[in-house]
ChimeraX commands (.cxc) that place a marker at each C-alpha (Angstrom):
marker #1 position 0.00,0.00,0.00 radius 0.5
marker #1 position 1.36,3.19,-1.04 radius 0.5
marker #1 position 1.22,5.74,1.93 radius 0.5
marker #1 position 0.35,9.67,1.54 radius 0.5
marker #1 position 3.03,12.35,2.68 radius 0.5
marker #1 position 1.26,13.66,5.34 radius 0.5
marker #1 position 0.74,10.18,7.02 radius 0.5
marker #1 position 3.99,8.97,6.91 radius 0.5
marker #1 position 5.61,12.53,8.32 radius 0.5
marker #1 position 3.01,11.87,11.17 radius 0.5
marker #1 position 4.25,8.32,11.50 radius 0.5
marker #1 position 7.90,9.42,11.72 radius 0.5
marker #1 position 7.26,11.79,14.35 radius 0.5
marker #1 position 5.51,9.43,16.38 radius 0.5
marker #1 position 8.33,6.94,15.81 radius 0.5
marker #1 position 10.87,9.38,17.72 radius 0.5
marker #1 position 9.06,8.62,20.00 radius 0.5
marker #1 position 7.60,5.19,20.55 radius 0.5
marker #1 position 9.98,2.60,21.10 radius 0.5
marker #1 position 9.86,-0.62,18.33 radius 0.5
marker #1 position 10.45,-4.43,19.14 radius 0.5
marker #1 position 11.16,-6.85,16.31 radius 0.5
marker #1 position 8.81,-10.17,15.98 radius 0.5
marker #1 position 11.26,-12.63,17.75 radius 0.5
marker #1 position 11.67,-9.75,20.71 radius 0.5
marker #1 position 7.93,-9.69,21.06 radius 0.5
marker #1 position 8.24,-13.62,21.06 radius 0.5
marker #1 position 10.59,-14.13,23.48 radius 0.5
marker #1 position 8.83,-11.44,25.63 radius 0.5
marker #1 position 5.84,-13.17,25.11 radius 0.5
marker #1 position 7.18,-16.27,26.21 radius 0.5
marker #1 position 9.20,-14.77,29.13 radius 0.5
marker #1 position 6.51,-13.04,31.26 radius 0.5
marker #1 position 2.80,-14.07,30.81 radius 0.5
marker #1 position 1.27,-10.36,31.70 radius 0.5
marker #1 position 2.47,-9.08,28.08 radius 0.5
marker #1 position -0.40,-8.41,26.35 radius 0.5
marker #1 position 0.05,-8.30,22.36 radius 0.5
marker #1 position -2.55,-6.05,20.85 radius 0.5
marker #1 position -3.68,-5.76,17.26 radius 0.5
marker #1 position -4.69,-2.36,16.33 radius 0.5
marker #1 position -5.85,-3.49,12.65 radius 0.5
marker #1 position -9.40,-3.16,11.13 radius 0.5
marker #1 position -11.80,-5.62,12.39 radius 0.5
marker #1 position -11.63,-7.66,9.35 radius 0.5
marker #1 position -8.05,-7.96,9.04 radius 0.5
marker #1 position -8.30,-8.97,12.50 radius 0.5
marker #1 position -11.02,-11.68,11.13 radius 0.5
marker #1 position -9.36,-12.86,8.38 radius 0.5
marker #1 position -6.19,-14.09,10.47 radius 0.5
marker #1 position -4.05,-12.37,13.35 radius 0.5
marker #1 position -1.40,-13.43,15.51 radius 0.5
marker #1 position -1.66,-16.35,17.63 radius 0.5
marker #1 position -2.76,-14.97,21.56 radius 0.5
marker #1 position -3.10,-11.47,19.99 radius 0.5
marker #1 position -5.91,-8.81,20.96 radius 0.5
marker #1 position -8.16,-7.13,19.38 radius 0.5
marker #1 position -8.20,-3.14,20.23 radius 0.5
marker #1 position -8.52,-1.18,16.65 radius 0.5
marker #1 position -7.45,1.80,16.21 radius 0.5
marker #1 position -10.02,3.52,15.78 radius 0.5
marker #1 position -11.42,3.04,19.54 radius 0.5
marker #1 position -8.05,2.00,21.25 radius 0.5
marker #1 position -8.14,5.11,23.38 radius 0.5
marker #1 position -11.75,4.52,24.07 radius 0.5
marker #1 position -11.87,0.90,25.66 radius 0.5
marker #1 position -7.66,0.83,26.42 radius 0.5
marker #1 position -8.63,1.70,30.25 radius 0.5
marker #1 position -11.29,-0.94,30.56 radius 0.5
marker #1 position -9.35,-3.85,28.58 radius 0.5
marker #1 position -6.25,-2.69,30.43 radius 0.5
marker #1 position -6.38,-0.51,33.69 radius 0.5
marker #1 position -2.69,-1.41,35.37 radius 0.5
marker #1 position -0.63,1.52,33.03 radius 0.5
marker #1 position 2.33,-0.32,33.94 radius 0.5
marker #1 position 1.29,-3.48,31.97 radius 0.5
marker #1 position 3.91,-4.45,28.65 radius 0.5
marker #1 position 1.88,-3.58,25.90 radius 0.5
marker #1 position 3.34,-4.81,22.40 radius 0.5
marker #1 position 1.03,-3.07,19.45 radius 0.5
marker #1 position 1.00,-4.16,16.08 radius 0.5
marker #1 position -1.01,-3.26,12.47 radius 0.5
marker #1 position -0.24,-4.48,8.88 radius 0.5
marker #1 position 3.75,-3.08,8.50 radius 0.5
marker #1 position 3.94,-0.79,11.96 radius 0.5
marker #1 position 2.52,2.33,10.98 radius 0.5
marker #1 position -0.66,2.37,12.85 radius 0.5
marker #1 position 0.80,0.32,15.58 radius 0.5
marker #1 position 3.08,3.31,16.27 radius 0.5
marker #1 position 0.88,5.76,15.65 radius 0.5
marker #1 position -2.05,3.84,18.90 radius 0.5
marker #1 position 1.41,3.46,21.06 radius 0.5
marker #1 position 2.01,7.00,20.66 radius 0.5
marker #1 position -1.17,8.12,21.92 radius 0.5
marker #1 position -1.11,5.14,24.97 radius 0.5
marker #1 position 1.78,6.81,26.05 radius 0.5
marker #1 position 0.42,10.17,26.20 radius 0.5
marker #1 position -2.45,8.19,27.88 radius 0.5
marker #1 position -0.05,7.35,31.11 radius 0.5
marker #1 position 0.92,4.18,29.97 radius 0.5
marker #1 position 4.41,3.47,30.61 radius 0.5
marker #1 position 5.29,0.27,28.79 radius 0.5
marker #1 position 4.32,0.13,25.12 radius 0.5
marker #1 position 5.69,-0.64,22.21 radius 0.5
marker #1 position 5.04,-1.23,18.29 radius 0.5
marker #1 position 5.99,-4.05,16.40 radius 0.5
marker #1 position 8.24,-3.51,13.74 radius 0.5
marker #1 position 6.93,-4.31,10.52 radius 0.5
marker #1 position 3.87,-5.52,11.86 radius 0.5
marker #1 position 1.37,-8.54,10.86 radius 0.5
marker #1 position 3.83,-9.05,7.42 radius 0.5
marker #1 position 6.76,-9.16,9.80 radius 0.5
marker #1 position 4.85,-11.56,11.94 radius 0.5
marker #1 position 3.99,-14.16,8.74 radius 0.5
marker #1 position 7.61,-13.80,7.82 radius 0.5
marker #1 position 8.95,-14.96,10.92 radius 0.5
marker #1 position 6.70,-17.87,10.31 radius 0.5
marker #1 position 5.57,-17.27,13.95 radius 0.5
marker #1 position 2.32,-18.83,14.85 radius 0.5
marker #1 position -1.49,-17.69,13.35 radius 0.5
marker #1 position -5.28,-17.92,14.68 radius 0.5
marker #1 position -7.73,-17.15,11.91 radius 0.5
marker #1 position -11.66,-16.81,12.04 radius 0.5
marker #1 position -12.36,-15.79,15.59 radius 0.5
marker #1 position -13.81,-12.26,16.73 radius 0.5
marker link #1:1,2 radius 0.2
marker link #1:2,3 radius 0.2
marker link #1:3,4 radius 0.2
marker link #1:4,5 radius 0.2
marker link #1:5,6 radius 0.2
marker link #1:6,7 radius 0.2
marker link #1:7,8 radius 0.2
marker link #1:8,9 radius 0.2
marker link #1:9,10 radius 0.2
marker link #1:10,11 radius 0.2
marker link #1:11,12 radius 0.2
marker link #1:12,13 radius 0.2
marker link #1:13,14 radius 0.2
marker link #1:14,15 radius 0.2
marker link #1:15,16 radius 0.2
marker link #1:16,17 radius 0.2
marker link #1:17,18 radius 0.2
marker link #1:18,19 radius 0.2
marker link #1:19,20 radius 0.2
marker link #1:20,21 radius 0.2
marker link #1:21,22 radius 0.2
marker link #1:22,23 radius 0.2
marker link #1:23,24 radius 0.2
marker link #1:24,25 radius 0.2
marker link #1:25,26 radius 0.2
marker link #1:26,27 radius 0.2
marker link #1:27,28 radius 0.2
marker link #1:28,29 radius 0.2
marker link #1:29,30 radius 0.2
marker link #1:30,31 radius 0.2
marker link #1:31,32 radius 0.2
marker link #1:32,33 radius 0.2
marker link #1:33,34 radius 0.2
marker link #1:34,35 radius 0.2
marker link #1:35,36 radius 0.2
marker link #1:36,37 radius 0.2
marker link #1:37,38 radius 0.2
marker link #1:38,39 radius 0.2
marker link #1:39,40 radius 0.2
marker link #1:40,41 radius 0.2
marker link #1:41,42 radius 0.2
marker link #1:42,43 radius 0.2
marker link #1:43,44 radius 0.2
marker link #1:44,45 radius 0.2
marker link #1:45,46 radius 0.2
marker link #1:46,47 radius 0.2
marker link #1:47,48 radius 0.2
marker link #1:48,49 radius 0.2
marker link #1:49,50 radius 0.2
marker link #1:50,51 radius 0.2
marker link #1:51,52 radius 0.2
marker link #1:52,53 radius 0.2
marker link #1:53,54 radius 0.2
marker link #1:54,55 radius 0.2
marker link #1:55,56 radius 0.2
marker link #1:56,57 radius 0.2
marker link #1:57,58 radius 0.2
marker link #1:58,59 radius 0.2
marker link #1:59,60 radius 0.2
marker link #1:60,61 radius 0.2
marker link #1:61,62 radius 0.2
marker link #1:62,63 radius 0.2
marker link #1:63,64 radius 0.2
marker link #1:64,65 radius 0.2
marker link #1:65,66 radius 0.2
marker link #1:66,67 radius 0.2
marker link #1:67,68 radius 0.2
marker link #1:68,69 radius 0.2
marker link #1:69,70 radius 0.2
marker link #1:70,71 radius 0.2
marker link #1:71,72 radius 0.2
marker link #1:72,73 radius 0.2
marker link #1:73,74 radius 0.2
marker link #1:74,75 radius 0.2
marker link #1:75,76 radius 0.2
marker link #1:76,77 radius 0.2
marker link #1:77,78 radius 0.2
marker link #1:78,79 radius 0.2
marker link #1:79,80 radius 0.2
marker link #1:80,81 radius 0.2
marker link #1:81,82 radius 0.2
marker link #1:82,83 radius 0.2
marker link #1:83,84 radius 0.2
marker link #1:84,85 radius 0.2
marker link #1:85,86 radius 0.2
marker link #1:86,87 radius 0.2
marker link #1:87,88 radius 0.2
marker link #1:88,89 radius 0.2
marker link #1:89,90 radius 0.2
marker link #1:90,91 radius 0.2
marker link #1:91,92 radius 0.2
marker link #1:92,93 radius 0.2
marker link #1:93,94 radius 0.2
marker link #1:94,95 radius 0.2
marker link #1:95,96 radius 0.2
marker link #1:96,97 radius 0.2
marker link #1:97,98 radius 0.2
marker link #1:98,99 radius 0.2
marker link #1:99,100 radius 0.2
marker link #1:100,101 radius 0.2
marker link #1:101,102 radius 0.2
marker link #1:102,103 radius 0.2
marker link #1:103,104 radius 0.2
marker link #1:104,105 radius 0.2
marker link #1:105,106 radius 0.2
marker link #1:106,107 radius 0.2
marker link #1:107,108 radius 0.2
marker link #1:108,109 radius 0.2
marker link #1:109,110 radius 0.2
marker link #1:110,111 radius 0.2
marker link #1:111,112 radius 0.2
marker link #1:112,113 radius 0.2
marker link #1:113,114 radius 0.2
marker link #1:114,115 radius 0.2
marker link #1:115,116 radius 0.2
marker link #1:116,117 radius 0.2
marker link #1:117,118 radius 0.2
marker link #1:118,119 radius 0.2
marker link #1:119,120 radius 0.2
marker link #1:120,121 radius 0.2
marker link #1:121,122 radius 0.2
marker link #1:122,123 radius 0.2
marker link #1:123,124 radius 0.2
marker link #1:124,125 radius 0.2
view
């Protein structure tokens, strides 16, 4: 997908400031500490057609409405990811402007993820 200007200057900002895991960093954290919650900030039905394996479902479009409810404790490890990492960095941005302390963005997101061959669920809401 080819990205306009003014999105990707707005993702590049927000990248100064987010921090970015890779997919075998969010595995082993994953693996390492069973409160990390891995959140996928995609459209509901790329989030029905397949998603990560344990993943979340918080789009991005009402992240900052239900993040509070779905995750009160703001010092919870909260790994985002979208389709490549743009949207993902854009939600863990705003979480962190939010109070939350620990939250990062998945670096090249859901393609990254089927790359790494690392593990799928499909069909579930």
């Amino acid at each position: 997908m080819k990205h306009s200007e003014g999105f990707l200057k707005l993702v590049n900002e927000a990248k100064t400031r987010v921090r970015e895991v890779t997919v075998q960093q969010t595995l082993e954290r994953l693996s390492n500490d069973a409160t990390v919650r891995l959140i996928d900030v995609r459209e509901d039905n790329e989030w029905q057609a397949a998603h990560a394996n344990g993943s979340e479902h918080l789009g991005k479009g009402i992240i900052e409405r239900d993040i509070e409810a779905a995750v009160p404790d703001k010092e919870t490890e909260l790994i985002l990811y979208c389709g490549g990492g743009y949207r993902s960095a854009l939600a863990a941005d705003v979480l962190q402007q939010m109070g939350y302390r620990k939250v990062f963005s998945m670096a090249g997101g859901w393609k990254a993820w089927q790359e790494a061959g690392a593990s799928i669920e499909s069909g579930r809401e």
